[in-house]
Each structure stands twice: as C-alpha cells, then as structure tokens.
C-alpha positions as CSV (number, residue, x, y, z in Angstrom):
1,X,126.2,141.0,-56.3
2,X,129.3,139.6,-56.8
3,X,127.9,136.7,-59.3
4,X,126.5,139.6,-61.4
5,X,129.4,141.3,-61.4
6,X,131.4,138.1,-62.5
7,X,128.9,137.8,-65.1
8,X,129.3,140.8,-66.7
9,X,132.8,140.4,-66.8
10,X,132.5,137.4,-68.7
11,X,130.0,138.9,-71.2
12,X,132.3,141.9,-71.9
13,X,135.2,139.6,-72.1
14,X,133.2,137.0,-74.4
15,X,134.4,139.0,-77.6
16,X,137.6,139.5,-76.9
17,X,138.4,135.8,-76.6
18,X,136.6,135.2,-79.3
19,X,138.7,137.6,-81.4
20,X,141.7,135.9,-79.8
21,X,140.7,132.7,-81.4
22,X,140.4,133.7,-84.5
23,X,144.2,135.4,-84.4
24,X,145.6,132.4,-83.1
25,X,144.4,130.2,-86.2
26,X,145.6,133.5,-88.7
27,X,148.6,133.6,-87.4
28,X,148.9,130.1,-87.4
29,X,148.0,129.5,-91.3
30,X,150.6,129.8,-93.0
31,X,149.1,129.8,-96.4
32,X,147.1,133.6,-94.7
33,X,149.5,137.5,-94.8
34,X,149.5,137.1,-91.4
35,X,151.2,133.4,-91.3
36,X,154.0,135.1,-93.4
37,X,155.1,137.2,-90.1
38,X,158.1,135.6,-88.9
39,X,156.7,135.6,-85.5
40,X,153.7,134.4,-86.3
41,X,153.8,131.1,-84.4
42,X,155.0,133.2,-80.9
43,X,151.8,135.5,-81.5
44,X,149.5,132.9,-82.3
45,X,150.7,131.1,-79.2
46,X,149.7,134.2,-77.3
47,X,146.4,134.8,-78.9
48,X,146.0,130.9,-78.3
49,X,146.8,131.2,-74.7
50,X,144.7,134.3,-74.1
51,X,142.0,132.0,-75.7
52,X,142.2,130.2,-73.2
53,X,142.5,132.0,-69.8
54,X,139.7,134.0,-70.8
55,X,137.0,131.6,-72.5
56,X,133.7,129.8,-70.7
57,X,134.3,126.3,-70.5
58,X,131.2,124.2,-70.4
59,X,130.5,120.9,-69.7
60,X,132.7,118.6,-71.1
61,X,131.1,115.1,-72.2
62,X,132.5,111.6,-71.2
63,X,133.0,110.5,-74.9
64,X,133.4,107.1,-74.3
65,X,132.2,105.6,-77.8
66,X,134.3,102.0,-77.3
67,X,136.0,99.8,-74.9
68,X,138.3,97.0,-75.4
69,X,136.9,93.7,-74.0
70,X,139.8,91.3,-74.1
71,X,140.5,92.1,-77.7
72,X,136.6,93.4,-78.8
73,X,135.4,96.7,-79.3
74,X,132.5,96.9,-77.2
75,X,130.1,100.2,-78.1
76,X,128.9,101.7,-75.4
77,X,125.6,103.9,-75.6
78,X,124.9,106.7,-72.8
79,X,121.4,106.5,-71.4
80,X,119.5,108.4,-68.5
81,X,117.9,105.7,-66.3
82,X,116.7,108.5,-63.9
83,X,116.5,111.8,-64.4
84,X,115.7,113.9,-61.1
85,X,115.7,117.3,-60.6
86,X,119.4,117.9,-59.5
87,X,121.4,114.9,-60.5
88,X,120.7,111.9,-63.6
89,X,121.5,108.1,-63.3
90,X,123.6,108.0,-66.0
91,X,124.0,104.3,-67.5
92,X,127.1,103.5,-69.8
93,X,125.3,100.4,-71.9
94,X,127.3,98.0,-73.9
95,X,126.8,96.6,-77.3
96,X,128.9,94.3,-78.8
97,X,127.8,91.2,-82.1
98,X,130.2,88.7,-80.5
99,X,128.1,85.8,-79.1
100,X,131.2,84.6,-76.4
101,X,131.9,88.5,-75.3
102,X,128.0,89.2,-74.6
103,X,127.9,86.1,-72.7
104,X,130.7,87.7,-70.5
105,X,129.1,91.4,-70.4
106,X,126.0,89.7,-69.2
107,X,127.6,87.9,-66.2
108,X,129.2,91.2,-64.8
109,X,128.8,92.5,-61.8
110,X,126.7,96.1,-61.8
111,X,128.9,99.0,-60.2
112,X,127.4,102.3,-59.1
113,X,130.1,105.3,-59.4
114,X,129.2,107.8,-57.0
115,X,130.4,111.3,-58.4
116,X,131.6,113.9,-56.4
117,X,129.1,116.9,-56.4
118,X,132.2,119.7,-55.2
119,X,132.9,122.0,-57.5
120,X,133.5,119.8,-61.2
121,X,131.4,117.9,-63.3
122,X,131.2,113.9,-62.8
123,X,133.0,113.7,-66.4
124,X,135.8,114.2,-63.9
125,X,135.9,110.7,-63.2
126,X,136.1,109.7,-67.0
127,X,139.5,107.2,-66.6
128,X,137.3,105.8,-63.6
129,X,134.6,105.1,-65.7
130,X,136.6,104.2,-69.3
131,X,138.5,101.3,-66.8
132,X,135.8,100.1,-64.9
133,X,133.5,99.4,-68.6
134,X,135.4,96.4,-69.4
135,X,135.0,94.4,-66.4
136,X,131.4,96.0,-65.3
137,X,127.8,97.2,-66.0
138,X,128.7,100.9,-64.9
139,X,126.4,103.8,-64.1
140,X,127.1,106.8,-62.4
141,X,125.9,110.0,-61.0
142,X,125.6,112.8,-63.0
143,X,125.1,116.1,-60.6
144,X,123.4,119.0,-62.6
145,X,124.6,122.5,-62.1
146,X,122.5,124.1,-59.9
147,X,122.2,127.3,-61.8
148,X,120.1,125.6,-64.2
149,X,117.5,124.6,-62.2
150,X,114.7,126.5,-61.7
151,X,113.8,127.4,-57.9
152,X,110.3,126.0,-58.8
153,X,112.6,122.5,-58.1
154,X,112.8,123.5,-54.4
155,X,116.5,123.5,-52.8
156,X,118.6,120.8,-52.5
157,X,120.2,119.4,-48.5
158,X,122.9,117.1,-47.8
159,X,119.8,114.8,-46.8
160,X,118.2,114.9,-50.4
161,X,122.1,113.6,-51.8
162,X,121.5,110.6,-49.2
163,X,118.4,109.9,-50.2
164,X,119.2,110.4,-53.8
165,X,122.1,107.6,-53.1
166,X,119.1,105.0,-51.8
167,X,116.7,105.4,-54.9
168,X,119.6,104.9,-57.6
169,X,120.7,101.9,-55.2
170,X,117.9,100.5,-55.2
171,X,117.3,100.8,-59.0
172,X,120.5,99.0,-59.2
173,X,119.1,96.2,-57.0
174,X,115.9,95.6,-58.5
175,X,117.2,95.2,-61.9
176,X,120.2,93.0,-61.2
177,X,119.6,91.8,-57.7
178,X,121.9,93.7,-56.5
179,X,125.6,96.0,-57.1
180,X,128.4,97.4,-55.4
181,X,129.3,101.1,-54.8
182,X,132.4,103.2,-55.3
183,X,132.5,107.0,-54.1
184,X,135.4,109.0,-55.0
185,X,135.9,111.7,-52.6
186,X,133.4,114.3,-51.0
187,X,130.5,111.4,-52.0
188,X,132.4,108.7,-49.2
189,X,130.1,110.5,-46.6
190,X,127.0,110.9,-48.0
191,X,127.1,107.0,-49.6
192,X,127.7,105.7,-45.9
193,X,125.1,107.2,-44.7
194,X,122.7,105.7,-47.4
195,X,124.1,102.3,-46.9
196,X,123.5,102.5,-43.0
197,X,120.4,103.9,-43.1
198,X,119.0,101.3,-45.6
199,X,120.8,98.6,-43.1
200,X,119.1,99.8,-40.0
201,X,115.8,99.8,-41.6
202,X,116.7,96.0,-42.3
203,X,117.2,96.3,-46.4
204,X,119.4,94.7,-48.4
205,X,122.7,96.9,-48.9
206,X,125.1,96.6,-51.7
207,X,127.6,94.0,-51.8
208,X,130.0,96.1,-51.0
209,X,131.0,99.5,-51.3
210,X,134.7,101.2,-52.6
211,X,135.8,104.5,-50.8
212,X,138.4,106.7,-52.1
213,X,139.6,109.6,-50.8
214,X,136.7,111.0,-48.9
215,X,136.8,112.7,-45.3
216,X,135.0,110.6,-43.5
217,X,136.8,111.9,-40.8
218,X,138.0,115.3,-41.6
219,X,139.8,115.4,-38.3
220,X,143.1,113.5,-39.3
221,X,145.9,114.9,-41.1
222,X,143.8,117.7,-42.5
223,X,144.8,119.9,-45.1
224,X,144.1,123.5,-46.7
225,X,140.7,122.5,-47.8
226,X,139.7,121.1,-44.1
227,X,141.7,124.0,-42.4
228,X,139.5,126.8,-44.6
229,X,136.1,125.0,-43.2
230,X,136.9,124.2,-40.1
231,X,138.2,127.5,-39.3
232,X,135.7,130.3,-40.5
233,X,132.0,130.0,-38.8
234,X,129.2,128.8,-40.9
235,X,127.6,132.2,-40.7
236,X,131.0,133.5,-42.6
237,X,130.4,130.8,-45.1
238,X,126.8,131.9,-45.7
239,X,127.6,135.6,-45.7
240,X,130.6,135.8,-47.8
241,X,130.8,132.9,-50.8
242,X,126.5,131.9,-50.8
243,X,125.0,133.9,-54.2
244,X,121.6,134.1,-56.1
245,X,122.1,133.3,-59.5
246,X,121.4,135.9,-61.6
247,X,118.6,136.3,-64.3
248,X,120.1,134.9,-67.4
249,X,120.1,131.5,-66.2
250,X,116.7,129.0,-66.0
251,X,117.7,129.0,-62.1
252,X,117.9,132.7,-61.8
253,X,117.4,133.5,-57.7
254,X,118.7,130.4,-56.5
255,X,120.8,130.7,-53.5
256,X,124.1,129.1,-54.7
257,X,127.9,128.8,-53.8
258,X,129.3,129.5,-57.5
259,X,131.8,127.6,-59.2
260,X,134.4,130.4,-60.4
261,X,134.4,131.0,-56.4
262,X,135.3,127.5,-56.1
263,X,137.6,127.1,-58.9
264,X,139.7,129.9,-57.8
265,X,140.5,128.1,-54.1
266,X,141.4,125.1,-56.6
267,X,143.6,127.3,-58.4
268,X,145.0,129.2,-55.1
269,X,145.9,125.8,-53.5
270,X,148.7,125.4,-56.3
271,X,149.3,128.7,-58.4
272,X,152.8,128.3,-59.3
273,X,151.9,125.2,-60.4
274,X,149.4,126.1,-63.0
275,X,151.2,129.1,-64.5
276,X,153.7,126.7,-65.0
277,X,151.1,124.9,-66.8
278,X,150.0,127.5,-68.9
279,X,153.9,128.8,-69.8
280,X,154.9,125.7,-70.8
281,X,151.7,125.1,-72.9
282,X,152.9,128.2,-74.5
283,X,156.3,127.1,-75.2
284,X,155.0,124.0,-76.5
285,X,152.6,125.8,-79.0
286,X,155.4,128.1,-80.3
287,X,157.4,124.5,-81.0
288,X,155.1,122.5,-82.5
289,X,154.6,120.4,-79.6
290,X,151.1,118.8,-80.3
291,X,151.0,115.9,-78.3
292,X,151.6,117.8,-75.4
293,X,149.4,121.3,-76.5
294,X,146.2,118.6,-76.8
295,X,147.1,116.8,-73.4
296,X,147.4,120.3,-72.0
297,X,143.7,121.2,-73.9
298,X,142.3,118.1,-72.2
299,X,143.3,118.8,-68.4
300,X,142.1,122.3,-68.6
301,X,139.0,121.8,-70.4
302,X,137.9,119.5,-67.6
303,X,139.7,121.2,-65.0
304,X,138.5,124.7,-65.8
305,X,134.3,123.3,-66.5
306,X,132.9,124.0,-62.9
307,X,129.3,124.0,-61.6
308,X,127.5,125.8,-59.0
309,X,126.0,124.3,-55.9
310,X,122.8,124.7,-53.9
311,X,123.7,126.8,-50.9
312,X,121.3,124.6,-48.7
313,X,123.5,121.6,-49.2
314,X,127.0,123.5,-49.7
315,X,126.6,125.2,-46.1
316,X,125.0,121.7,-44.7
317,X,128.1,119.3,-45.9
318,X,130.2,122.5,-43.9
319,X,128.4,121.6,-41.1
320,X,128.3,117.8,-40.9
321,X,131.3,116.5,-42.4
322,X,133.6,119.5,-41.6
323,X,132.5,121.1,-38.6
324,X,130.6,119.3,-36.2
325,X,132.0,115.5,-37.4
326,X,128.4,114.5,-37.2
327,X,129.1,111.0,-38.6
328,X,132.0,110.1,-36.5
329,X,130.3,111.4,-33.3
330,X,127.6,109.3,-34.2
331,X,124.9,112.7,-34.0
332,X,123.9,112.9,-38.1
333,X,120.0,112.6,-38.5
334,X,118.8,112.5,-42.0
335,X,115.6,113.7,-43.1
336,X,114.1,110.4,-45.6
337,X,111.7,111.1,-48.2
338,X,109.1,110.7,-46.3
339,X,109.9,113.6,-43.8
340,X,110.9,110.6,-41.2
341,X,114.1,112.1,-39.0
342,X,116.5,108.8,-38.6
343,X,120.0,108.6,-36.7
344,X,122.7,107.7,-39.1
345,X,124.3,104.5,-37.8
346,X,127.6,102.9,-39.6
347,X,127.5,100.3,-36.8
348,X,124.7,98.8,-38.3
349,X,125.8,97.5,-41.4
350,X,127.1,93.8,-41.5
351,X,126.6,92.4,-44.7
352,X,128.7,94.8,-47.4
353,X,132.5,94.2,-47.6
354,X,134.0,98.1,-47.2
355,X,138.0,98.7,-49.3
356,X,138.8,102.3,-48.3
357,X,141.6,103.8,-50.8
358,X,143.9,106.7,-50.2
359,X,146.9,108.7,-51.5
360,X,149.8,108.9,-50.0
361,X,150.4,112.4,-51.4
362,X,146.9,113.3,-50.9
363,X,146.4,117.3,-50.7
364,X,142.6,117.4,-50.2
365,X,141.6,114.7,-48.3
366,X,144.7,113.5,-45.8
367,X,145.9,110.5,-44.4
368,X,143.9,108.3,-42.6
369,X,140.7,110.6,-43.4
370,X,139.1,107.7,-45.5
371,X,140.7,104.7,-43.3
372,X,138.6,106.3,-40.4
373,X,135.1,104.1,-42.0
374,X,136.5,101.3,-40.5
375,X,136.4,102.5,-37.1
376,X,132.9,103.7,-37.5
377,X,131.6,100.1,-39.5
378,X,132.0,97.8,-36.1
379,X,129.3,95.5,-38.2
380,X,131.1,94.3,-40.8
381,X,133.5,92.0,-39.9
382,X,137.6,92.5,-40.4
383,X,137.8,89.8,-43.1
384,X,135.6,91.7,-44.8
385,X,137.0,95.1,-44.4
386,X,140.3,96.5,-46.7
387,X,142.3,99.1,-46.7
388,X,145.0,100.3,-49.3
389,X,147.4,103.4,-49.4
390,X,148.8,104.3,-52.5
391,X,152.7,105.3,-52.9
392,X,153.3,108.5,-54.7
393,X,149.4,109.2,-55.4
394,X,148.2,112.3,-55.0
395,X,144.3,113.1,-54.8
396,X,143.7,112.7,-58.2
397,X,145.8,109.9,-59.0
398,X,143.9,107.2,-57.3
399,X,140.8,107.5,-59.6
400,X,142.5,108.9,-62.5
401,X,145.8,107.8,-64.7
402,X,148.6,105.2,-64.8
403,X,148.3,104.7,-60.8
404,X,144.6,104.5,-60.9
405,X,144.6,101.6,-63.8
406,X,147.8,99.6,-63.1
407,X,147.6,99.8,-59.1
408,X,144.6,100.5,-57.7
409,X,141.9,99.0,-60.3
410,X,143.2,95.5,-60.3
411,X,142.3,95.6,-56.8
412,X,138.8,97.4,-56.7
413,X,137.9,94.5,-59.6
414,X,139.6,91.6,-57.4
415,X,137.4,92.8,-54.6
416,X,134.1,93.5,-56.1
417,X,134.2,90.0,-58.4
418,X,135.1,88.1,-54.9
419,X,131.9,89.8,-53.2
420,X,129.8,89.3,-56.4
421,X,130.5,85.3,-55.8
422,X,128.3,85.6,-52.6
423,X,125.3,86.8,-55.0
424,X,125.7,84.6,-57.3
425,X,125.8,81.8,-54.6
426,X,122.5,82.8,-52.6
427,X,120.6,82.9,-56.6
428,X,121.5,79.3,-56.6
429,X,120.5,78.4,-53.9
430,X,117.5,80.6,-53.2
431,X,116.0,81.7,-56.8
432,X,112.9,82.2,-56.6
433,X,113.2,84.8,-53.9
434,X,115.2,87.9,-52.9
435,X,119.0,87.1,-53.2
436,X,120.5,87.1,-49.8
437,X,124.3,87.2,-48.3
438,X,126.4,84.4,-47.6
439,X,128.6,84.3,-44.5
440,X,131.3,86.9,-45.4
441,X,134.5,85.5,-47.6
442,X,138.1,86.3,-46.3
443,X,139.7,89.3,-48.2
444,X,143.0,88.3,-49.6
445,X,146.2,90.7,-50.0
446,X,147.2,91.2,-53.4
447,X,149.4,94.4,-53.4
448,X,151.9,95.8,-51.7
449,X,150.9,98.1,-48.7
450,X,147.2,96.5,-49.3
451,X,145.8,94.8,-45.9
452,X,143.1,93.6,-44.3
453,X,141.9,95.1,-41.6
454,X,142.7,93.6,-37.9
C-alpha cells in the first residue's frame, strides 16, 4: 500500500514541480515582467530548488561520446551485447580513423565492470567507466529496474545474479579468449561466487578480478548499513520495506523493495549533509554561481535516479551476505541454470590474480570488509594476491573522482596489463587451442600503502 500511496503523491505533486520550473526560468529572464522584480533571482532560486526536491528523476545515461587516447579522440558507440530479462551487457565500442591508435585499441585487454545492483543505476560508475575506455575494451552491467519487468519474467534470486555473472564471463571469453573483472561494491560477493563456481567445475576463470568496496565479510568494522541488516530479522525485512508494484508500471504486481525506500536510508545516513547541499545550491543560484549550480545538477541527478529491486533477491543478499555470512562460513549453495545445487568454494580458485581496494573513510562497506577475499581465496597464491587502502577515500571516492583516477586507476591498469601478459604468452605458445595460464607472475608494489599479500 505504501508504494501506491507514494505514487499518488508523486502524481499530485507532478504539476506543481512542473509549475515550479517554469517560475524559475520567468523569474530568471530578465528580458520577461517577472525578471524586472528585484528579487527575481532569490525567487527563481526557490522555484528552482523546489524543482528540484520535488521532481522524478529518471535514468540518467552514461553519455560518454569520446575518449582521449594519448592525444586521439576515440568515439565510442553504446551497444547491447546481451539483453536478458533483468540486466543488459552493455558494451562501450571504440572507433577511431587513426591506423597507429586502432592497432593499440585492438591489443587491449577486455574488462568486465560489474555494477552494483543496490539501490542506483550502473551509470553510477560513469568516472569508472569514462577512465577505464582509454586503456580497455570495457563492458558493464546494466541492471534494469525491476518495476519494469513484467512478472511474466519470473522473479529474480541472488543465484540468478551469479549465474548472470558466468554467461557475460563467458561471452567475454569466447570473443577475446579471455578478460578480467572489477566489481564495485555489493557485486564483490556475487562475482566471487561466479568465479569459484566456474573454477570448481574446472573452467577457465578470468585473469583476474578487481574488488572494491564490497562486504565480503560484513562482519568487520561494520557500519549503519550492516548494523540495519544484521539487526532486524528477515521476516521484518519482508514484512515492512517488500511492495507490489503498482498498476501503472509494465511490472505491475511484482514483489519489490522500492527505491524511494532505499533512497531515503541513503539520504538518512547523512541529512545534514545534503541540506547543506541543497542550501548552498541555492546560494549559488541566487549568485550566479554556474559552475557549481551544474556540478550540483550532476550529483543529484545521478544521486536522486533510484531503481527498485526484486524482493526474491533483496531479502536473499539479506540473508547470505549480511546475516548468515554464507560465503565466509563456507555454507552458500547456488542454484545454476540448470537447477544443479553447488557449494560455493573461493578455495578453489588458483589461476586469477585477486587486488581488493578499500577506503579508508569508507561508510558503507568498512575496513577490512573487502580485504577479508583473501582469507577465503587459499588457491591463489600470495604473489598473486593485492591489497590497497586508500587515504582519505570514502565509499565513493575509490571508483569515482580525482582519488579514483590519479590513485587507484594507475594501479587497477598496472595490474590487469601485468596479468594480461600471461594470456598473451599461452596464445603464443599454444594457438591453436584454448589459451591457458602461465605459472603466476609476482605482483609488484607501486603505491604507497599498496602490498602484496603475505
């Protein structure tokens, strides 16, 4: 009921936002009766902001039309490689005339982005992507909301998100032999458990994989969001935030946990914060401030653009990852595609070098929550195994921004084109069949408070 009620809300309010938006640009024109007001630019400013508070934000799009490539604007062209019913393999394809730079694209290593699927849409990770374009063939996944798939799709578990992880793997494999993954928060769990799963069964696994503030082990350091699931019972959770959609949406009925619900814990974590945000974005309309009105316009609009999620796999990753630790107890079975029941197994993976990345001022996932995968990944040997903590990054700030492309990305690209060399090698050697790993490379230390693992 409460959806509904939400939804009415924000039909009712739907015109006066819209009215709000047209006062903001009168007032705002000076050459209009209402531009004459001497306090026109103060009430535009508030029409503006009560624009903005009130309005639907949709989905935003990446909007990533070039790249530089050591001097060369690269286009890039979005594609959908694979279009399933609750998430697309979205490719970023590069175009460029220049002979010398196409030879270089070609030679890339392929990089699967693994989006997190918790509340915001992948175009979240837009920096992540934008960076990672001019040193890779990047595709990522792009989760659908839920309340636009029709029920006729079926629901959607924890399991289908690992198995979903396999197929775009393996996509990635068969065209280019094979890639490396990065997962950027909630994503670190389900993306282990593909890569072990696909190792016990004796498949190749990527080359390696890039974990970045996930709760593998929600146990350590745990914050507001782990305290909120670890202490309410999973019957609270499906009795108080789990909704049907309602009927003006194509997945009307679907049992979902809604986005505004989890928007507003976003919001709740740090309120003083964001009606700081929004007070000075007023002060900075009222002086003309542009620069920082449009950076202001650009956090918000990504910020505020939330999705729902199938209650079958909300209440599961609950259940797994934040109450019963079924990956670090070594007790998570996974139902494949096939309706085979297998035992998630992190021990069993050898051959794919593992970096986990943190924050040091992490809020959502704490300290050591993301180290914890090298505990669990016994296989894979320590020269093959790195860890980095970032000073002053929060959550955000290791995938996104200045810290993200100046400390942390020179990294994740010096330790996925080390890794790549052991493809390349085995193609040499061994063309005319499946490529195959070479004996594991020693990771090197190129950053302060970066190590290998011992």
């Amino acid at each position: 009921m409460l959806y509904q009620l939400y939804e009415a809300q924000r039909s009712l309010m739907e015109p006066f936002t819209d009215m709000a938006r047209s006062a903001a640009k009168a007032y705002n024109n000076p050459m209009s009766i209402l531009g004459q007001n001497p306090f026109s630019q103060r009430i535009s400013a508030s029409y503006d902001l009560m624009h903005r508070l009130g309005k639907d934000y949709e989905k935003p799009e990446f909007g990533i039309r070039t790249v530089d490539v050591d001097g060369v604007d690269v286009a890039i062209h979005e594609r959908i490689e694979i279009d399933k019913p609750f998430c697309e393999l979205r490719r970023f394809k590069r175009f460029t005339d220049d002979t010398a730079t196409l030879d270089k694209l070609k030679e890339q290593p392929a990089v699967l982005i693994v989006a997190p699927l918790s509340g915001h849409y992948a175009t979240l990770l837009r920096d992540t992507v934008k960076t990672m374009l001019k040193d890779h063939k990047v595709y990522i996944t792009d989760w659908k909301n839920a309340r636009m798939v029709p029920t006729t799709e079926g629901d959607f578990h924890l399991d289908d998100y690992v198995n979903y992880v396999q197929e775009f793997i393996r996509h990635l494999q068969k065209t280019y032999g094979n890639c490396h993954v990065v997962s950027v928060c909630q994503p670190t769990v389900p993306v282990l458990a593909a890569v072990s799963l696909m190792a016990s069964r004796g498949e190749t696994t990527p080359l390696s994989m890039t974990m970045m503030g996930g709760p593998i082990d929600a146990r350590k350091s745990p914050t507001a969001v782990n305290d909120l699931a670890m202490n309410k019972s999973h019957s609270w959770f499906e009795n108080n935030v789990i909704f049907r959609v309602p009927s003006n949406f194509p997945g009307a009925g679907r049992r979902v946990y809604p986005g505004f619900l989890q928007h507003t814990g976003f919001v709740s974590m740090n309120p003083s914060n964001h009606a700081k945000s929004h007070y000075d974005y007023f002060q900075h309309l009222i002086q003309g401030d542009d620069a920082s009105v449009e950076q202001h316009r650009k956090f918000y609009d990504e910020y505020n653009a939330v999705l729902d999620m199938d209650a079958d796999y909300y209440l599961d990753t609950i259940r797994v990852v934040f109450q019963d630790f079924c990956l670090v107890h070594g007790t998570w079975d996974v139902v494949g595609v096939d309706g085979k029941v297998e035992r998630v197994r992190p021990q069993d993976i050898k051959t794919t070098a593992l970096f986990s990345i943190e924050g040091e001022l992490d809020d959502i996932s704490g300290s050591g929550q993301t180290e914890a995968v090298h505990a669990i990944c016994k296989g894979v040997t320590d020269s093959e195994q790195k860890h980095l903590e970032v000073p002053g990054a929060g959550h955000y700030g290791i995938f996104s921004g200045r810290r993200w492309r100046e400390v942390v990305y020179p990294q994740v690209k010096d330790f996925i084109v080390q890794h790549q060399a052991n493809l390349s090698t085995s193609l040499a050697k061994k063309p005319a069949k499946a490529p195959a790993r070479k004996a594991p490379v020693a990771s090197k230390k190129v950053a302060p408070k970066s190590r290998t693992r011992k």
